[in-house]
N, C-alpha and C positions, 0 to 999 in steps of 0.2 A: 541449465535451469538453476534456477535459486533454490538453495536448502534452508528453507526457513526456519528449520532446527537449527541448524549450523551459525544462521545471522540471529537467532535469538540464545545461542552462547555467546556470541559475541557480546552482549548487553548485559548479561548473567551476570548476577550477582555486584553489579558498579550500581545501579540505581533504582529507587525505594520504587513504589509502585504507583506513589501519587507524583512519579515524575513523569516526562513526556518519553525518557527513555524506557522507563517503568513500565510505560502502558504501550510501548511498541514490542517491550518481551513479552507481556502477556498477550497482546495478539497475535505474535509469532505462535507461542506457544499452544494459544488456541486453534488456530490453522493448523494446527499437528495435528489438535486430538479426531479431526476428520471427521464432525460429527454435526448435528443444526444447529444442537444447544452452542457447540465450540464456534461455530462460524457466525451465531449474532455472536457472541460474547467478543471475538475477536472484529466484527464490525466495530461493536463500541470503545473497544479497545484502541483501535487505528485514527478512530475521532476523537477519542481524549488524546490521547497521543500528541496530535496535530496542537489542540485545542491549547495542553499545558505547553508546546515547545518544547526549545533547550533541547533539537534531535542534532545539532551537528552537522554529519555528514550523513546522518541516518535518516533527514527530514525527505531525499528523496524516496528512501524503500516507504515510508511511511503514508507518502503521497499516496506512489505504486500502489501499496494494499490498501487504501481506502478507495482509491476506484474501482478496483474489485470487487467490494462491495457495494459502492454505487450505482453500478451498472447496474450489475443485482438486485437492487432496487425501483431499476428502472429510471434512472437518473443519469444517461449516458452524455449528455451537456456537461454534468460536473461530472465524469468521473472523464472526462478527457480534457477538460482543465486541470484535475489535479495530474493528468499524465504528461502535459503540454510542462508544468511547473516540475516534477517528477525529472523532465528528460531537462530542463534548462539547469537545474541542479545538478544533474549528474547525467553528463551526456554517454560514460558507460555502463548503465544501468539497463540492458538489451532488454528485459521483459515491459520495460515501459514504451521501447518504440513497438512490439510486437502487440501489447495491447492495443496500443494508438491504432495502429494500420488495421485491425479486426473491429474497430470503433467503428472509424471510417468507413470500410467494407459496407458494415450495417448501415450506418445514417447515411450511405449512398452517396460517400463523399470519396470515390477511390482515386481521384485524380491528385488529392492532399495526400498521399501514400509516401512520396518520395519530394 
């Protein structure tokens, strides 16, 4: 499993907060604090994120947690395009094909699984 503590040391302290790296630590960060207020803040956080750029190699985990919240939203079309994009950028990023396949599952698409 992904430590999102761990991937948001990673980005600690290299980039301001009005950067795209910026606001991928602060949605890390807010996914930590495990709480509702933390999980919108860290939805809007994974959108700017996206939104400012400049993630690197880090634009796939960024994808990843914005479909997490998408879903969450009820937006399962985009929130398996950002994991369709997610896995083409970083095809060892295992929590984006695991999401994928439980997408799938749901929209009754299990035969896209493999």
């Amino acid at each position: 499993t992904l430590d999102r503590s761990s991937a948001a040391s990673d980005v600690y302290k290299r980039q301001k907060e009005d950067s795209g790296l910026g606001q991928l630590r602060k949605g890390l960060l807010a996914v930590a604090k495990s709480t509702g207020d933390g999980y919108d803040e860290a939805a809007r956080a994974f959108e700017k994120a996206l939104e400012l750029g400049e993630l690197g190699k880090l634009e796939a985990l960024a994808l990843n947690m914005r479909a997490t919240f998408t879903y969450l939203a009820g937006e399962a079309a985009a929130a398996l395009t950002d994991l369709n994009k997610s896995i083409e950028l970083d095809p060892s990023l295992v929590q984006s094909y695991i999401k994928r396949a439980s997408l799938y599952l749901e929209m009754g698409m299990s035969d896209r699984i493999l």
